[in-house]
C-alpha positions in Angstrom: -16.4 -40.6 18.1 -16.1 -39.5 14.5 -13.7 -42.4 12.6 -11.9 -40.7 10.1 -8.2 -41.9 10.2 -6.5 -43.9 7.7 -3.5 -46.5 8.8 -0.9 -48.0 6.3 0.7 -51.3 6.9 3.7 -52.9 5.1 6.6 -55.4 4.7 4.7 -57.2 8.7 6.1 -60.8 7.3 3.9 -62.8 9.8 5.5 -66.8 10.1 9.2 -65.5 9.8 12.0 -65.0 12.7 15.1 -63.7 11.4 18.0 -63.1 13.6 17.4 -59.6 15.9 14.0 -59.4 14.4 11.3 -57.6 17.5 9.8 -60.6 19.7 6.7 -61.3 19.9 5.6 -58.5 16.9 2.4 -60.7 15.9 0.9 -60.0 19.4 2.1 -55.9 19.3 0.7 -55.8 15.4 -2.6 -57.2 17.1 -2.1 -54.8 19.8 -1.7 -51.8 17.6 -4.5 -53.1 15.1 -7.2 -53.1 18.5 -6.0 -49.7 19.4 -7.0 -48.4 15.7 -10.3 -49.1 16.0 -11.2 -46.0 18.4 -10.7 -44.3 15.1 -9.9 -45.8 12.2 -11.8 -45.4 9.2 -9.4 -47.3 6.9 -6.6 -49.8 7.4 -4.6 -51.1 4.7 -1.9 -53.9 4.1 0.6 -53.2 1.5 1.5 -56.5 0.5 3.6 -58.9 2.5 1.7 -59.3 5.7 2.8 -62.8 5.6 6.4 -64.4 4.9 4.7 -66.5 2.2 0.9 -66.8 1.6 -1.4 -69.8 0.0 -4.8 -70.9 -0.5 -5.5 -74.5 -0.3 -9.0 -75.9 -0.6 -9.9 -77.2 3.0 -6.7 -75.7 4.5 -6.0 -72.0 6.3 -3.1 -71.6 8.3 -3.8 -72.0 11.6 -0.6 -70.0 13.3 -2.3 -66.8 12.9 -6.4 -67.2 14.0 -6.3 -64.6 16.3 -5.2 -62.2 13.4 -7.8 -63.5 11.5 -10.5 -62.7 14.4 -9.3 -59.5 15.1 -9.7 -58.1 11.4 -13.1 -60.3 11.5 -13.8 -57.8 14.4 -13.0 -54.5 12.6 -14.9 -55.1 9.6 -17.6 -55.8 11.9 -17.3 -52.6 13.5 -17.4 -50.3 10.2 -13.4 -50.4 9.6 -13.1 -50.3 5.6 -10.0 -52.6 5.5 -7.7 -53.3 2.1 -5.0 -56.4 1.6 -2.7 -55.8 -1.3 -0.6 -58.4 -2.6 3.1 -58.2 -2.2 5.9 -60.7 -3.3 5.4 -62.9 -0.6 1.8 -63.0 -0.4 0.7 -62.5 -4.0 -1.3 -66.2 -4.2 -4.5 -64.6 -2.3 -7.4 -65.5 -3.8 -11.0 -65.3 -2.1 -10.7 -66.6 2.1 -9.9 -62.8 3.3 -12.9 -61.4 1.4 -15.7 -64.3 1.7 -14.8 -65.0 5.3 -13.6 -61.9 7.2 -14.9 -59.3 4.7 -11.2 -57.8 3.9 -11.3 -56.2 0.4 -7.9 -57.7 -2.0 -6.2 -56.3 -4.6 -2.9 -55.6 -6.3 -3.2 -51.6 -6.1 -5.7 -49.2 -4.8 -7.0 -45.7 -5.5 -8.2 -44.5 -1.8 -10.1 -41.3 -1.3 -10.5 -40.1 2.1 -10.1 -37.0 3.9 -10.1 -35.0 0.5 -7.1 -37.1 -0.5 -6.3 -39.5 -3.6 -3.8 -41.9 -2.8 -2.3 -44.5 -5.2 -1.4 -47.4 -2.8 0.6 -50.6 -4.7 3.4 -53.1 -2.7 6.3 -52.0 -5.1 7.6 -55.0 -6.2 8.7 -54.5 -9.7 9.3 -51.1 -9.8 13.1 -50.3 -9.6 14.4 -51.1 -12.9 17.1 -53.2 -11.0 13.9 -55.9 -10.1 14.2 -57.7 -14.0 15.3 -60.6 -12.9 12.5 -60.9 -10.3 9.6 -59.9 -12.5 11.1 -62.9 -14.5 10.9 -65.4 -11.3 7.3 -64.0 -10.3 5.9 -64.8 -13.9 6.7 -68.0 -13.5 5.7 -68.3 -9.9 2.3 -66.7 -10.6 1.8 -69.4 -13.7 -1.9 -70.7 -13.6 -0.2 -74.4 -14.0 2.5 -74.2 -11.5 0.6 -72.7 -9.1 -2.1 -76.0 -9.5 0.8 -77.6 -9.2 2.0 -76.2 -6.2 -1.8 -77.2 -4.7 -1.2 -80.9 -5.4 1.6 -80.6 -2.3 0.3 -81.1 1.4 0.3 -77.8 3.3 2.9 -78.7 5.9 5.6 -79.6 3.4 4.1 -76.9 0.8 4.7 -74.0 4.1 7.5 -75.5 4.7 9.4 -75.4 1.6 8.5 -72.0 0.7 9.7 -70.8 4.3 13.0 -72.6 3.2 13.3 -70.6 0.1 11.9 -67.3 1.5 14.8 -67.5 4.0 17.7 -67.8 1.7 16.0 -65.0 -0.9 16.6 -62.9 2.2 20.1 -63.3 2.6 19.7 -62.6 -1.0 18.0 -59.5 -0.6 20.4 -58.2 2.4 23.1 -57.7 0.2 20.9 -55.8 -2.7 21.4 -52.1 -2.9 18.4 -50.0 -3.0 18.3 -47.6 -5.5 16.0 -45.2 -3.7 15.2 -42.3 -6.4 13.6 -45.1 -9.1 11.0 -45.4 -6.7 10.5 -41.8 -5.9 10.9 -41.6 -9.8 8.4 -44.2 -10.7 5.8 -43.0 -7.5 6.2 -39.3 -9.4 5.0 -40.6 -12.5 2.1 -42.6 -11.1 0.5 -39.6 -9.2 0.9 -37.6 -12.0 -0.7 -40.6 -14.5 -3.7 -41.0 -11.5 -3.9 -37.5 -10.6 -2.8 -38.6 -6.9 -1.8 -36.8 -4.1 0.1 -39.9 -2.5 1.9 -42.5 -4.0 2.4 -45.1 -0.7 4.4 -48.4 -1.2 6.6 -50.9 0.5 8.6 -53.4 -0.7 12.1 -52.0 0.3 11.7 -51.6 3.9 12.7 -48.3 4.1 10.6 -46.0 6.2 10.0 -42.4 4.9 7.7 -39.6 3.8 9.2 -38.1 0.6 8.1 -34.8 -0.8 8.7 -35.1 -5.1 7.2 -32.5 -7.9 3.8 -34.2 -8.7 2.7 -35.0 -4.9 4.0 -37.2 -1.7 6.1 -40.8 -1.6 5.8 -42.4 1.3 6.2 -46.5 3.0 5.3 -47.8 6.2 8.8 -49.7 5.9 8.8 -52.5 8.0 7.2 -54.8 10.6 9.9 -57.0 11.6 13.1 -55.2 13.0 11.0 -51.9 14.0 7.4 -51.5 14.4 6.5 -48.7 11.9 3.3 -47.8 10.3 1.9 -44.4 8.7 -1.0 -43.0 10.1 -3.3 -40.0 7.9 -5.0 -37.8 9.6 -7.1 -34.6 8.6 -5.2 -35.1 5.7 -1.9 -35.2 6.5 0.4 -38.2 6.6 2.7 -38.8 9.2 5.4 -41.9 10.5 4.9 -43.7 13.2 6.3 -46.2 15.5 4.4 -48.7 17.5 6.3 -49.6 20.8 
């Protein structure tokens, strides 16, 4: 069987379960990642896969092996698989590469099935996200982050499980302005001569047709299973059940 079939992943939060959140949606994300592989030529993460990612020296979350064995497994089998960082999960540095041969960036130019598509997380791009670009430069400091090191991995986890769960609340309440991302996703195709511009970040499922080319997220892998799924060059939503 010929692979050529490109699936788009966003917003999954793995290690976070928030009120009315799908059970179990590890195991179905596992479940949906095995069933890709009759024909997947791609599969890509954009950004937050987990609730909060870091890299210690001798230390690699163990709550999650069996994802790490199953991607393991697709590489292994010819799946080209990309991990772009998101807010959550921006600290990756060189396990998912070196050990299980998963390419990482922050964006990506992809062209497949005589398509170009721009493919970023999408934090930062509503003008409304000042006063998080402020927090993530500091975050992403070289120093604090050595700092951050220096704490043991159950209290480091811990802690930022703590904080990630009361910048949700946070987040609940925040409007989405919409149309600056269609805006800023408009600009970018036309900048990287793009036929897709595909994000997450807001959680908002949707395939948006705009002047210079196609918008489009995956939304979310928490409250509903969604994913996008290209095929023969078109792009469709879909829901994994």
């Amino acid at each position: 069987m010929q692979k050529n079939v490109a699936y788009f992943f966003s917003d999954v939060h793995l290690g976070v379960f928030p009120d009315k959140a799908v059970k179990n949606r590890e195991e179905k994300l596992l479940e949906c990642l095995k069933s890709c592989a009759e024909n997947a030529s791609h599969i890509v993460f954009i950004g937050d896969l987990f609730e909060f990612w870091y890299e210690y020296k001798y230390y690699i979350s163990r709550e999650h092996f069996s994802l790490y064995r199953v991607l393991g497994d697709l590489v292994d089998a010819g799946v080209e698989i990309h991990y772009l960082m998101g807010n959550h999960d921006f600290a990756l540095e060189d396990f998912f590469e070196k050990t299980l041969g998963v390419k990482t960036s922050k964006n990506l130019i992809l062209e497949t099935q005589g398509k170009r598509l721009y493919l970023e997380h999408g934090d930062g791009l509503a003008s409304s996200d000042k006063g998080y670009r402020f927090i993530r430069r500091i975050l992403d400091f070289p120093l604090n982050r050595k700092l951050f090191r220096l704490i043991h991995p159950d209290f480091g986890m811990s802690l930022a499980h703590f904080v990630g769960r009361n910048s949700r609340k946070y987040g609940e309440s925040k409007i989405i302005q919409l149309e600056e991302y269609l805006q800023k996703g408009n600009q970018v195709m036309q900048e990287t001569h793009s036929d897709f511009f595909v994000h997450g970040h807001h959680h908002i499922s949707g395939i948006w047709n705009v002047s210079n080319g196609i918008v489009a997220s995956p939304g979310q892998w928490l409250f509903s299973l969604n994913y996008l799924k290209l095929e023969n060059g078109t792009l469709e939503l879909k829901n994994w059940i």
